[in-house]
KEKE-3310 file (N, C-alpha, C; in steps of 0.2 Angstrom, whole numbers, plus 5000, padded with zeros to 4 digits):
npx = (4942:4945:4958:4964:4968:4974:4987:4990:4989:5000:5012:5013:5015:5028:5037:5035:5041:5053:5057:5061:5071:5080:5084:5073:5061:5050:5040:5039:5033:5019:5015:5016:5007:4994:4995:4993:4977:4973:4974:4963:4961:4961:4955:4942:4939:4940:4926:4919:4920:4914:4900:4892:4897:4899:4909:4918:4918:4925:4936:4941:4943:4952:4963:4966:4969:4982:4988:4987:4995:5006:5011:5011:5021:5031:5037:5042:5052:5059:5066:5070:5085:5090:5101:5113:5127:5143:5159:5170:5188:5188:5179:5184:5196:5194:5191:5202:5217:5226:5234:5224:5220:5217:5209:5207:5199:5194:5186:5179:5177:5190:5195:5206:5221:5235:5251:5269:5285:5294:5293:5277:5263:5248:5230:5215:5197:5185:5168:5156:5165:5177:5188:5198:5196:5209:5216:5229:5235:5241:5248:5257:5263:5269:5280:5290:5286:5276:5260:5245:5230:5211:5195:5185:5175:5160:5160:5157:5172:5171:5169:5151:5148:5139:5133:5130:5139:5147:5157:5165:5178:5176:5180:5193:5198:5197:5208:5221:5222:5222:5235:5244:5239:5247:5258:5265:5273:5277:5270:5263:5249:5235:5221:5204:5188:5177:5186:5199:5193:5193:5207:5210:5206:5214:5228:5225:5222:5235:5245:5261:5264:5261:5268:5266:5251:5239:5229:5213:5200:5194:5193:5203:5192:5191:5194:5184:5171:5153:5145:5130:5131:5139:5130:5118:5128:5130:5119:5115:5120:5110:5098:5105:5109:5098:5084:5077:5074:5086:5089:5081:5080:5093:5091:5085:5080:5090:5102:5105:5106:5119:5128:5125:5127:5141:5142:5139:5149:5158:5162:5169:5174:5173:5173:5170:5161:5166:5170:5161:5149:5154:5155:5141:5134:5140:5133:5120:5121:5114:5111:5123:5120:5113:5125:5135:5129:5129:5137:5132:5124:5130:5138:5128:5123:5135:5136:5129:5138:5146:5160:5165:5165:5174:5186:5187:5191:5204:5217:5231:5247:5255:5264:5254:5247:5235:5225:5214:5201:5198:5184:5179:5162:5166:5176:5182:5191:5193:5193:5205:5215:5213:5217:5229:5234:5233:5236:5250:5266:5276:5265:5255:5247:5237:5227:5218:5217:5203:5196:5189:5180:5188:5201:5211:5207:5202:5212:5225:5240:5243:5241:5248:5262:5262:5258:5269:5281:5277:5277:5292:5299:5309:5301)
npy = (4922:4929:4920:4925:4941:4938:4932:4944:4955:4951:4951:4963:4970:4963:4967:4982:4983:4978:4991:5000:4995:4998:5009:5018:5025:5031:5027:5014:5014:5020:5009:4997:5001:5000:4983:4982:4987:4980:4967:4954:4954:4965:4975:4969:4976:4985:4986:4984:4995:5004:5003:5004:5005:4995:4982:4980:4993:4999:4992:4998:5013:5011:5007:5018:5029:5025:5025:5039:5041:5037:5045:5057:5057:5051:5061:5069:5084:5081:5091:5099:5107:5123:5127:5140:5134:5139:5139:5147:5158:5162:5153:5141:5142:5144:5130:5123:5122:5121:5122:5122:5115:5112:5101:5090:5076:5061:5068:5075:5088:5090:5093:5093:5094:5099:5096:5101:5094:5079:5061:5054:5057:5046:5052:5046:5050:5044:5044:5049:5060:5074:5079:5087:5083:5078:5086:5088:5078:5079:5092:5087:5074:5081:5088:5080:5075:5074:5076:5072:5075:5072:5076:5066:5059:5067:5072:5088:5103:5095:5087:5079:5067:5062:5053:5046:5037:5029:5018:5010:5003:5011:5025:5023:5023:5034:5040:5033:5040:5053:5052:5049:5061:5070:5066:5056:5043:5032:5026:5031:5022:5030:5027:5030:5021:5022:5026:5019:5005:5010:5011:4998:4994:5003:4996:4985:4988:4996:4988:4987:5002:5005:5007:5008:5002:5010:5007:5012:5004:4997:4982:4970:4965:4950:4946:4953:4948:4943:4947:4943:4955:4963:4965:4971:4983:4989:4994:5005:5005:5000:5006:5017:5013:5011:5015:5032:5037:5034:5048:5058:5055:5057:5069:5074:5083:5095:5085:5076:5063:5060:5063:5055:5042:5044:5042:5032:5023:5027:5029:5036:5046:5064:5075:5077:5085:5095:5096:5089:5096:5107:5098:5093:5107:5105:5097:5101:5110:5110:5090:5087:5078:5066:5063:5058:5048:5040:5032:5022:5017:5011:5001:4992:4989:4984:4972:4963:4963:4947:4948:4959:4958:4949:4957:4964:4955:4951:4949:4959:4963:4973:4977:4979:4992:4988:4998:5000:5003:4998:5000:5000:4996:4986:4979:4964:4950:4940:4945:4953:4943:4935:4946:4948:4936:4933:4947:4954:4949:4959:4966:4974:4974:4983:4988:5000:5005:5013:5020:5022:5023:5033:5035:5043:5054:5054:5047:5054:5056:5044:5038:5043:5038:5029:5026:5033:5026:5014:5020:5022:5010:4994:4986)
npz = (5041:5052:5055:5045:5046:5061:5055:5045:5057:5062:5054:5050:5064:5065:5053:5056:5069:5063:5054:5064:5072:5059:5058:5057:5068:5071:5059:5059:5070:5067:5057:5066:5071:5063:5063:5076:5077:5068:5074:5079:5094:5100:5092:5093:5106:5101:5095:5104:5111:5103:5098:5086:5073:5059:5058:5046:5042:5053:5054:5041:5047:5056:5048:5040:5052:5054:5043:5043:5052:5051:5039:5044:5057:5050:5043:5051:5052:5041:5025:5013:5004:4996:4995:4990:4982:4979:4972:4976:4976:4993:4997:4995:5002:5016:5017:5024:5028:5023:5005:4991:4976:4959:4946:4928:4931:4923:4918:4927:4937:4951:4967:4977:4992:4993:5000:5002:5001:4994:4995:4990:4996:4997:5003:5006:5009:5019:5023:5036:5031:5023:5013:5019:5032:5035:5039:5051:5050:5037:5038:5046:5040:5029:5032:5029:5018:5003:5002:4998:4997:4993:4988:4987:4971:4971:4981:4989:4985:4971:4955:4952:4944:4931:4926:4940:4944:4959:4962:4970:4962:4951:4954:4962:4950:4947:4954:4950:4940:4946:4948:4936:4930:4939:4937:4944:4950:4960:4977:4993:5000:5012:5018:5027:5031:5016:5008:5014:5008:4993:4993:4994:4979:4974:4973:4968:4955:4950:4958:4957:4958:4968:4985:4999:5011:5020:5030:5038:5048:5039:5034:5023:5009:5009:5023:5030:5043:5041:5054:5064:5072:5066:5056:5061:5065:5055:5048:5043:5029:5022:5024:5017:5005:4996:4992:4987:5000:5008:5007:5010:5024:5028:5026:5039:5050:5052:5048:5058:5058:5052:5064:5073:5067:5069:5083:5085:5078:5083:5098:5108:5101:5103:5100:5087:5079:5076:5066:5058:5056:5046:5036:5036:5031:5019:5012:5012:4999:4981:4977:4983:4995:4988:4982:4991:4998:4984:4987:4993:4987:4975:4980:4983:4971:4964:4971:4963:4953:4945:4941:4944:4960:4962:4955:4966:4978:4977:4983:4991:4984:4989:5006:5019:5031:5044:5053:5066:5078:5096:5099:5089:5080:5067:5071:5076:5086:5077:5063:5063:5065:5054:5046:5048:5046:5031:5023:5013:5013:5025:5031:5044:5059:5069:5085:5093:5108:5118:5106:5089:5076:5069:5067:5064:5068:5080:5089:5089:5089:5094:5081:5072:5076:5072:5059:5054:5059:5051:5037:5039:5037:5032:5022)
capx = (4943:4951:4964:4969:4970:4980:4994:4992:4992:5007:5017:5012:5020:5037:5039:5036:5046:5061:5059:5062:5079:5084:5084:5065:5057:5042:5038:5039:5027:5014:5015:5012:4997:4992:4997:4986:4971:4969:4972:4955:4959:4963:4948:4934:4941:4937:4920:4915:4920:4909:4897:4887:4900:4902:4918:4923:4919:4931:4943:4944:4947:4957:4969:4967:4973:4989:4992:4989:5001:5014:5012:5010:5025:5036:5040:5043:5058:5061:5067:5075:5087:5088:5108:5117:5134:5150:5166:5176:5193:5187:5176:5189:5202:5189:5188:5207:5223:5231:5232:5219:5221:5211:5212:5204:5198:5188:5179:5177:5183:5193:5197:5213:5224:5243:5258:5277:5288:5297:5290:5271:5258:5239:5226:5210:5193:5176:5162:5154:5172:5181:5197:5201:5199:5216:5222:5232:5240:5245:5251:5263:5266:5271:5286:5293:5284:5272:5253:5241:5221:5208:5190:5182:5171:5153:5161:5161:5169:5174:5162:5147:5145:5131:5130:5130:5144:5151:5156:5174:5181:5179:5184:5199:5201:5200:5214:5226:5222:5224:5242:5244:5239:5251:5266:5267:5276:5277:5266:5258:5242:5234:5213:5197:5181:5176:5194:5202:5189:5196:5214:5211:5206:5219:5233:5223:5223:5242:5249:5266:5266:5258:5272:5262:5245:5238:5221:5209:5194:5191:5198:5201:5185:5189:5194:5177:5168:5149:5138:5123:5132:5142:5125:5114:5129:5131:5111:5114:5119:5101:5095:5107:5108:5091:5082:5080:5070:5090:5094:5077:5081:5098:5090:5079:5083:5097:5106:5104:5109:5127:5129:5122:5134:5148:5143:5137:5153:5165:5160:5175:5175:5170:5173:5168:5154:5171:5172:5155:5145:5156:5151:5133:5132:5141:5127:5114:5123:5110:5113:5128:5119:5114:5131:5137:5123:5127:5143:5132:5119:5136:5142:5124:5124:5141:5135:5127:5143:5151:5167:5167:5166:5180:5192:5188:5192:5209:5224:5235:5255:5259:5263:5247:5246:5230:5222:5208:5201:5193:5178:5174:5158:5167:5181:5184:5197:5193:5194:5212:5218:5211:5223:5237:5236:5232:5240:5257:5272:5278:5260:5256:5240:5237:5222:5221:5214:5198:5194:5184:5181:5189:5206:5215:5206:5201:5219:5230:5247:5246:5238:5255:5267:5262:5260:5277:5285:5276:5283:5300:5303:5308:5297)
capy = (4929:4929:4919:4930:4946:4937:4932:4950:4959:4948:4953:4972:4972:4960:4973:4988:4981:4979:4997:5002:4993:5001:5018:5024:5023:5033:5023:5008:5013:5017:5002:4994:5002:4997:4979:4981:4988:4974:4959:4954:4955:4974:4975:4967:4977:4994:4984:4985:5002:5009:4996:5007:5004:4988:4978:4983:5001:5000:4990:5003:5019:5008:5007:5026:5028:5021:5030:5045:5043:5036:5051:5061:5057:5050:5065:5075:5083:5082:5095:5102:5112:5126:5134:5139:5132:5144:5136:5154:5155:5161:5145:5134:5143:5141:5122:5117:5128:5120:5124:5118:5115:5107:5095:5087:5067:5055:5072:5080:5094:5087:5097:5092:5098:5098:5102:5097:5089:5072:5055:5057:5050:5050:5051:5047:5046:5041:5045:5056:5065:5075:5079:5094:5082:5076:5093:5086:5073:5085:5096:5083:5073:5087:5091:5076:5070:5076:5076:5074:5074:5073:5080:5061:5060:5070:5077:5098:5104:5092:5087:5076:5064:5063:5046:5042:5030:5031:5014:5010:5003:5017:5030:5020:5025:5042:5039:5031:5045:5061:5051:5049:5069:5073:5063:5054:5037:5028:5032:5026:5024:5031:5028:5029:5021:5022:5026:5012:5001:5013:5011:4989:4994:5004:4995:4980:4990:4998:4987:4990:5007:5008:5005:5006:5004:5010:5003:5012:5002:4994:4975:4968:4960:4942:4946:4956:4943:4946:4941:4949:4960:4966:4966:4977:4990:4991:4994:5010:5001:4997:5013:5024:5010:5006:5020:5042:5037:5038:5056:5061:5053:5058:5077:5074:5087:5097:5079:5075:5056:5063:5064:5048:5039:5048:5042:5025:5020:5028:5032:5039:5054:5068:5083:5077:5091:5100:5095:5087:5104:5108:5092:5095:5111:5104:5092:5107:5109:5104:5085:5084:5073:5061:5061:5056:5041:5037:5027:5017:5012:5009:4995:4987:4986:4979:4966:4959:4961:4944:4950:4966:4956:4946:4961:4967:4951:4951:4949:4963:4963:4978:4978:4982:4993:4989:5000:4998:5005:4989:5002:5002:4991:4983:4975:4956:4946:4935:4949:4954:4937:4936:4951:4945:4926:4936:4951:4952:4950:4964:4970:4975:4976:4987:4989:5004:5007:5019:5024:5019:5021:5040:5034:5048:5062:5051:5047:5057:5056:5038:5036:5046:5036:5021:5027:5034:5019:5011:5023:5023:5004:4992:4982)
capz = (5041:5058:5055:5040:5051:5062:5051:5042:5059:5066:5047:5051:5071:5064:5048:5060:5073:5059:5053:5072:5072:5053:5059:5057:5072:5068:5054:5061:5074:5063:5054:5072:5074:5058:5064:5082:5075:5063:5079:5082:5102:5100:5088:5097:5109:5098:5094:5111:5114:5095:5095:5079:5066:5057:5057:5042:5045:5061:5049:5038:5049:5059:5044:5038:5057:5055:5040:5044:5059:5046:5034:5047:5062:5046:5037:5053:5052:5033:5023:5006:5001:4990:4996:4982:4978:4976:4974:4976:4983:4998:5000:4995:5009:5020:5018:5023:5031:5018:4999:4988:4970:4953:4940:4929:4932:4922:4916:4934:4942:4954:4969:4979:4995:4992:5003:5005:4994:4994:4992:4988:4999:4996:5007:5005:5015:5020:5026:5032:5029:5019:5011:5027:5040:5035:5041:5055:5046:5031:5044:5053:5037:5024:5033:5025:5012:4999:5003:4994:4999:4985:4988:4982:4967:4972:4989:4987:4978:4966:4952:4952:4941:4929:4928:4945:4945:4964:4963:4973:4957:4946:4962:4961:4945:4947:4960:4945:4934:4945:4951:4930:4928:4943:4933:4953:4948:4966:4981:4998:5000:5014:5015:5028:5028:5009:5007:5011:5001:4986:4993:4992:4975:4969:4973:4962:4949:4949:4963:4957:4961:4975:4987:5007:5010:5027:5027:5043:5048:5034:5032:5016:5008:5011:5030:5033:5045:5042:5059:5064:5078:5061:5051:5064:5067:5046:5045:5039:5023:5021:5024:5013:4997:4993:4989:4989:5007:5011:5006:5014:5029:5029:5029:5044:5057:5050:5047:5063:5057:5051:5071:5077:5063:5072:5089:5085:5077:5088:5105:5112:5099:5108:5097:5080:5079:5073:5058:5054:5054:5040:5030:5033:5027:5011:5011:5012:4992:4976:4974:4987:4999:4984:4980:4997:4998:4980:4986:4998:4981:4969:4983:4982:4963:4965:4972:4957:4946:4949:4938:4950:4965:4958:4959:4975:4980:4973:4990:4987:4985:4994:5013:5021:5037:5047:5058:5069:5087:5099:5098:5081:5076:5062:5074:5082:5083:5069:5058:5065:5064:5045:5041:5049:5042:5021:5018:5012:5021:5030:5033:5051:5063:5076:5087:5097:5114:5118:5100:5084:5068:5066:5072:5063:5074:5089:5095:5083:5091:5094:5075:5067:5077:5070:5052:5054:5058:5044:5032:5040:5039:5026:5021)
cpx = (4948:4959:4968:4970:4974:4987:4995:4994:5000:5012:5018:5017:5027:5039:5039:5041:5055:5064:5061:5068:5081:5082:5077:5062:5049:5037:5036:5033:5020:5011:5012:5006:4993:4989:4991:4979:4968:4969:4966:4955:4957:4955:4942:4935:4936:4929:4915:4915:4916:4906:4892:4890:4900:4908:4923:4923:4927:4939:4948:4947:4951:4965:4971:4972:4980:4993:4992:4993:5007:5017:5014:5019:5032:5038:5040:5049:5062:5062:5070:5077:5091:5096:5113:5124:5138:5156:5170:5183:5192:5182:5181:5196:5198:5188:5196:5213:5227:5230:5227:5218:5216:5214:5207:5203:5192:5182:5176:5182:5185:5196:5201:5219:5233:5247:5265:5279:5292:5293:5284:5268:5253:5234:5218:5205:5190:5172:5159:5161:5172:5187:5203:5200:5204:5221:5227:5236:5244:5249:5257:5267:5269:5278:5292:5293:5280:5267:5249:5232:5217:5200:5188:5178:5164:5153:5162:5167:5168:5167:5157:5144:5138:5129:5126:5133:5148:5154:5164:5179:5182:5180:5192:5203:5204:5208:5221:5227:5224:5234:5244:5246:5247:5259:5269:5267:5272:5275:5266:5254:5240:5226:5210:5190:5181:5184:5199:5199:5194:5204:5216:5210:5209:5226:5232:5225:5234:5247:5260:5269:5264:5265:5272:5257:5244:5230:5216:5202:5191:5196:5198:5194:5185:5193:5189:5172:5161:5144:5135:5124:5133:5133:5120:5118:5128:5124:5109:5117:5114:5097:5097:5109:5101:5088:5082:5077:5078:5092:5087:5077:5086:5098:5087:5083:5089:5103:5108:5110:5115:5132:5129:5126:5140:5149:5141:5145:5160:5163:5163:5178:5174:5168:5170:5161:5161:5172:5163:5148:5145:5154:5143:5132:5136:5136:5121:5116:5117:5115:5119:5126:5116:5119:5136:5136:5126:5132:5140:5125:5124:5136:5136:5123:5130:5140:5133:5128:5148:5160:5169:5170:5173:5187:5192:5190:5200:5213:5228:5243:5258:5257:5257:5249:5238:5229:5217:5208:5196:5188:5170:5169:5162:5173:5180:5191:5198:5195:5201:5218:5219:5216:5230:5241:5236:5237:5245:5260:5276:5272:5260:5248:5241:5231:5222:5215:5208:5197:5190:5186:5186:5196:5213:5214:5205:5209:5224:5236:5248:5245:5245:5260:5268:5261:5265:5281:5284:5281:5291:5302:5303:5308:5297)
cpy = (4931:4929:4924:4935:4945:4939:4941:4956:4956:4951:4960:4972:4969:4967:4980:4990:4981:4985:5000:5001:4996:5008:5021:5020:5024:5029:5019:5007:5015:5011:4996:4996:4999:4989:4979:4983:4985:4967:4960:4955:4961:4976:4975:4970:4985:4991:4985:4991:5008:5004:4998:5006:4996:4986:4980:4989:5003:4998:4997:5009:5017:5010:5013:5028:5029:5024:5036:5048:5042:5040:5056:5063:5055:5057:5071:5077:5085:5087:5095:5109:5115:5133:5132:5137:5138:5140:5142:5152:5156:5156:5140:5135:5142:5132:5121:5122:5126:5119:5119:5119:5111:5107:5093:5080:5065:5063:5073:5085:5093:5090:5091:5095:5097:5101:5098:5094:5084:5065:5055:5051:5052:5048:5051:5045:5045:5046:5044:5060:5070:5076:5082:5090:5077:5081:5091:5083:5076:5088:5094:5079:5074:5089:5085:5073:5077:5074:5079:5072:5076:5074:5072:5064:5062:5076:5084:5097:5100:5088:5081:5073:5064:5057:5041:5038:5032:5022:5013:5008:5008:5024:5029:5022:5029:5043:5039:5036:5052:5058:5051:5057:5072:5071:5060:5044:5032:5031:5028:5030:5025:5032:5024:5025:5020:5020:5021:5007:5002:5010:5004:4989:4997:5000:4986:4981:4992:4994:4988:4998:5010:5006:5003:5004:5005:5010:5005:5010:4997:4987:4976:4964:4953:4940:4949:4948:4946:4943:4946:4952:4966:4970:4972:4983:4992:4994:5001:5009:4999:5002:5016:5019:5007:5011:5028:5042:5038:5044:5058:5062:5055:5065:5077:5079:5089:5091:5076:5066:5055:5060:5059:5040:5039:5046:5035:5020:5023:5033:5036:5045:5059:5073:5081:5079:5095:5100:5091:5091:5104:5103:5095:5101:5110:5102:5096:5110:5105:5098:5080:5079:5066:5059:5055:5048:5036:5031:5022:5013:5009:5001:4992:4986:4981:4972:4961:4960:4955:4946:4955:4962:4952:4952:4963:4961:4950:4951:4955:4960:4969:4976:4982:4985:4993:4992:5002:5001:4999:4994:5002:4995:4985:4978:4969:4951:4941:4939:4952:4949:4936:4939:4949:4940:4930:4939:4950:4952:4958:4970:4968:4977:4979:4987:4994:5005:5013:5022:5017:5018:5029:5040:5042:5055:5059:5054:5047:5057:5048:5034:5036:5043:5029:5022:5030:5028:5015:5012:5022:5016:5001:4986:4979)
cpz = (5047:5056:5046:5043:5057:5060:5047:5049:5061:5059:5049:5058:5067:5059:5053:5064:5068:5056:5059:5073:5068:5052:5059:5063:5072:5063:5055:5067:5072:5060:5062:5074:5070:5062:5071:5080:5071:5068:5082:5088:5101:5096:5091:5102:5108:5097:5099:5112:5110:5093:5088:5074:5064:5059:5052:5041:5049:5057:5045:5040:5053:5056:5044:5046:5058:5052:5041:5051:5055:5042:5038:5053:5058:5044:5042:5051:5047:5031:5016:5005:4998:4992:4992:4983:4976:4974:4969:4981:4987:5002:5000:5000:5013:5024:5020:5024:5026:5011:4996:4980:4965:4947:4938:4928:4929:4919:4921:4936:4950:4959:4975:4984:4994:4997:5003:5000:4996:4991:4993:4991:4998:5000:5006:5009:5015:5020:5030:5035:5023:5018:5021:5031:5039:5037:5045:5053:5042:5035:5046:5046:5029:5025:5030:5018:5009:4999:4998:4996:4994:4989:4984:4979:4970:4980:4988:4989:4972:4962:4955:4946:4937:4927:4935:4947:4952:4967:4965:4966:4952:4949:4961:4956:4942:4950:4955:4941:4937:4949:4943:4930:4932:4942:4942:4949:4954:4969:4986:4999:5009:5017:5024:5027:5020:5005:5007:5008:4995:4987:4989:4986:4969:4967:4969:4956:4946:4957:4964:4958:4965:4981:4994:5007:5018:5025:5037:5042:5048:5031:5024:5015:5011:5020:5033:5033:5045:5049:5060:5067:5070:5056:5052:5065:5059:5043:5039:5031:5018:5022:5017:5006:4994:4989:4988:4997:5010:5013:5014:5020:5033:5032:5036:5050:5058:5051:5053:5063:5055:5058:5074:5073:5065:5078:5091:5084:5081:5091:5109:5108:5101:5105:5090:5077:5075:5067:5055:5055:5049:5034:5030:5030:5020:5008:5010:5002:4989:4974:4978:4991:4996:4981:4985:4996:4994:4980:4988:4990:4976:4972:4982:4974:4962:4966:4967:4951:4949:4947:4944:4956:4965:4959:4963:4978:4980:4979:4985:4988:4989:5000:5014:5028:5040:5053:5063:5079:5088:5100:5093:5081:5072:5067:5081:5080:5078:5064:5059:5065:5057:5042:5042:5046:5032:5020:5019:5018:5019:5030:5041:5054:5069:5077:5092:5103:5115:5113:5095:5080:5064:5069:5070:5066:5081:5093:5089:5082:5090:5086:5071:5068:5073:5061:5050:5053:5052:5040:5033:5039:5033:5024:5013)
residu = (UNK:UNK:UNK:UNK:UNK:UNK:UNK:UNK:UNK:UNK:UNK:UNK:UNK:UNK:UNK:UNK:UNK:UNK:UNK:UNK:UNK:UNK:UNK:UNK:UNK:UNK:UNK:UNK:UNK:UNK:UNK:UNK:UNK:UNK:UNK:UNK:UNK:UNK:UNK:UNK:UNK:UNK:UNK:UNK:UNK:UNK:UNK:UNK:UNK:UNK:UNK:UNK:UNK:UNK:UNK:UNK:UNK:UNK:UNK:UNK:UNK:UNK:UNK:UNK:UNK:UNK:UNK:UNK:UNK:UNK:UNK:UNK:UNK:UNK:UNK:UNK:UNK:UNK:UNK:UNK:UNK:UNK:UNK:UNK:UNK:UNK:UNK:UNK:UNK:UNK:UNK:UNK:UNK:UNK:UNK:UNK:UNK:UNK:UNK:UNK:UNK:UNK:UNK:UNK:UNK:UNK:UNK:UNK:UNK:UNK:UNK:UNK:UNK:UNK:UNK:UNK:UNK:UNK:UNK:UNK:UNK:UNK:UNK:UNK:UNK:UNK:UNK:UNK:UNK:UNK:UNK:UNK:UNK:UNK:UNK:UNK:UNK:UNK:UNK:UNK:UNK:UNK:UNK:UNK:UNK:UNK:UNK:UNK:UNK:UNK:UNK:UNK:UNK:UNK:UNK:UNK:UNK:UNK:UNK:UNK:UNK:UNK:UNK:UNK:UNK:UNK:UNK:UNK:UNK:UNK:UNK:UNK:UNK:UNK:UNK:UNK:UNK:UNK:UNK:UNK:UNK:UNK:UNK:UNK:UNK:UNK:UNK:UNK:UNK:UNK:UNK:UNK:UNK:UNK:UNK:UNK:UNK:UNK:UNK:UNK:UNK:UNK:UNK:UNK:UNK:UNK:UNK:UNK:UNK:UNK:UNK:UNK:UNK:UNK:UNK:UNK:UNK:UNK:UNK:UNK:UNK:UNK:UNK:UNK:UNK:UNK:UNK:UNK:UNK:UNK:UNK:UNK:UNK:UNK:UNK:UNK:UNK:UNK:UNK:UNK:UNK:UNK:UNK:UNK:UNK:UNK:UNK:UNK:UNK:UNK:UNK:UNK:UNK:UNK:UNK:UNK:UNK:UNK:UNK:UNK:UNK:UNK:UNK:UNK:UNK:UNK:UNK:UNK:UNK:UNK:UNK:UNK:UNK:UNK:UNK:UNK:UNK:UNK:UNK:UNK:UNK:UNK:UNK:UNK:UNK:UNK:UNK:UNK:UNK:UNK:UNK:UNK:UNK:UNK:UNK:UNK:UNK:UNK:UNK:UNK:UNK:UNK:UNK:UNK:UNK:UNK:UNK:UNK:UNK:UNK:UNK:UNK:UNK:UNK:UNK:UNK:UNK:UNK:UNK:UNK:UNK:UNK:UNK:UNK:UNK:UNK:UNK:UNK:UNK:UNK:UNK:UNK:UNK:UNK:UNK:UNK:UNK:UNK:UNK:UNK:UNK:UNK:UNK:UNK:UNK:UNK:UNK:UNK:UNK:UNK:UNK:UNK:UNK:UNK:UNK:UNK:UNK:UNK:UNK:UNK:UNK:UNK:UNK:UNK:UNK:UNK:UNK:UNK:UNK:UNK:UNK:UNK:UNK:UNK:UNK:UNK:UNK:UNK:UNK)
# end
């Protein structure tokens, strides 16, 4: 009997210990108490100190204990809610100094920023983004071209699926489709985060018409090096695809965890409270913060379609521009080298000084110079 409470409490501190590392600390310290209350030292410890109860008396409120520190210290914080949804034009002028139009995609309402005319570039972003914080870029590169920013699938306003599909391949597709509706022949792609994931899977799908790709962050699949530095910053993968324990978690402390994504992954952003206010309160929307998440449970199901994985794998033919701050989590020189030695030729890597993962607001001037020259060369 010992040695079972042992091994049971040592399973209880390691599991504890592991929610600790994967964002919940509260949790995880419950669970450790659990774990100490059950090792006989600690035990015989409380035995001594309540010598009137049995073993299994003390066992049992030992447990209760635990849990009611786990029910109790977990679910501080949490919340739901209940703020209605508008999408008037004075919400949708609100979201973006620059116009905002809709279409519709794949049977969604498809909302969409546009400016400028000439050769048609498309922006697309991550997470936690949206379309408007491409406002500066739009801004700078409208005066030449043709912008275009799209409100991805579940991100206010644009619809919400009712299957649930937020999976990079059929995102992508939307992509193909609102360039289709828009009669936009040739393009360059320009994608974030999630964004470029989509971008590497559009230019699979239509690579002939894609004609750039600027790819921030986010390597192609078969140049992302997985180690466990890689593994612990990505955790949040394992929080927000597994279950609804992410959205809830996601709500914890007026999204508190939005903030600490923003500061984890790029430490040299300073101001990015300016724009990720504004997302959280989209996310205060019904359904919008299971919309958000729903991308990061697509990519784990993905995982267990080999044919899917098959075309995410796929090397593309358009010139690639890679770009990457030495801040960002996701970045080592092996993974720099990878993209240099893959993608096409006359694709291009840069790494940029004092910045991260949000390279298009960190270091904005030096961001455009280098997607400038992209565009401008010929490749």
């Amino acid at each position: 009997m010992k040695l079972i409470k042992y091994i049971l409490s040592a399973i209880l501190l390691l599991v504890g210990f592991i929610i600790i590392i994967f964002e919940e600390p509260l949790y995880g310290i419950g669970i450790m108490v659990i774990g100490l209350l059950l090792f006989p030292v600690f035990s015989n410890y409380l035995t001594k100190m309540v010598p009137k109860l049995s073993n299994k008396i003390k066992t049992i409120v030992g447990i209760a204990i635990g849990l009611i520190i786990i029910t109790s210290i977990g679910s501080l914080g949490r919340k739901t809610y209940d703020k209605v949804e508008n999408i008037t034009t004075k919400e949708l002028n609100s979201l973006s100094i620059h116009p905002i139009k809709k279409t519709i995609v794949n049977n969604l309402d498809y909302y969409y920023i546009e400016k400028g005319v000439g050769e048609t570039i498309l922006l697309l972003h991550g997470f936690p983004d949206m379309a408007n914080t491409w406002d500066g870029t739009i801004s700078e590169l409208s005066k030449t071209h043709r912008v275009i920013a799209p409100f991805l699938r579940g991100y206010y306003p644009t619809g919400i699926p009712n299957d649930n599909d937020f999976s990079v391949k059929t995102i992508a597709d939307d992509m193909v489709k609102l360039m289709d509706i828009l009669a936009i022949d040739k393009f360059t792609l320009v994608g974030q985060d999630w964004g470029a994931s989509i971008g590497f899977s559009v230019t699979n799908l239509i690579d002939e018409r894609v004609q750039k790709f600027v790819s921030i962050a986010i390597p192609h699949p078969t140049c992302l090096e997985l180690t466990p530095e890689l593994a612990y910053a990505g955790r949040h993968f394992f929080l927000l695809g597994t279950s609804d324990y992410g959205v809830r978690y996601t709500r914890k402390n007026n999204f508190e965890y939005i903030d600490r994504l923003y500061q984890r992954w790029s430490p040299d952003f300073k101001n990015f409270q300016a724009s990720s206010n504004t997302i959280k309160e989209t996310f205060k929307f019904p359904n919008r913060t299971e919309a958000a998440i729903g991308y990061y449970r697509s990519f784990s199901a993905d995982q267990n379609l080999p044919e899917v994985q098959a075309f995410y794998q796929k090397t593309p033919k358009t010139p690639i521009l890679f770009l990457l701050g030495e801040h960002d989590l996701i970045y080592t020189e092996n993974i720099v080298s990878s993209m240099k030695e893959k993608m096409p030729k006359g694709s291009k890597t840069v790494v940029f000084k004092n910045s991260g993962h949000f390279l298009h607001r960190e270091v904005f001037s030096e961001f455009i110079s280098e997607l400038k020259a992209f565009l401008n060369s010929n490749n």
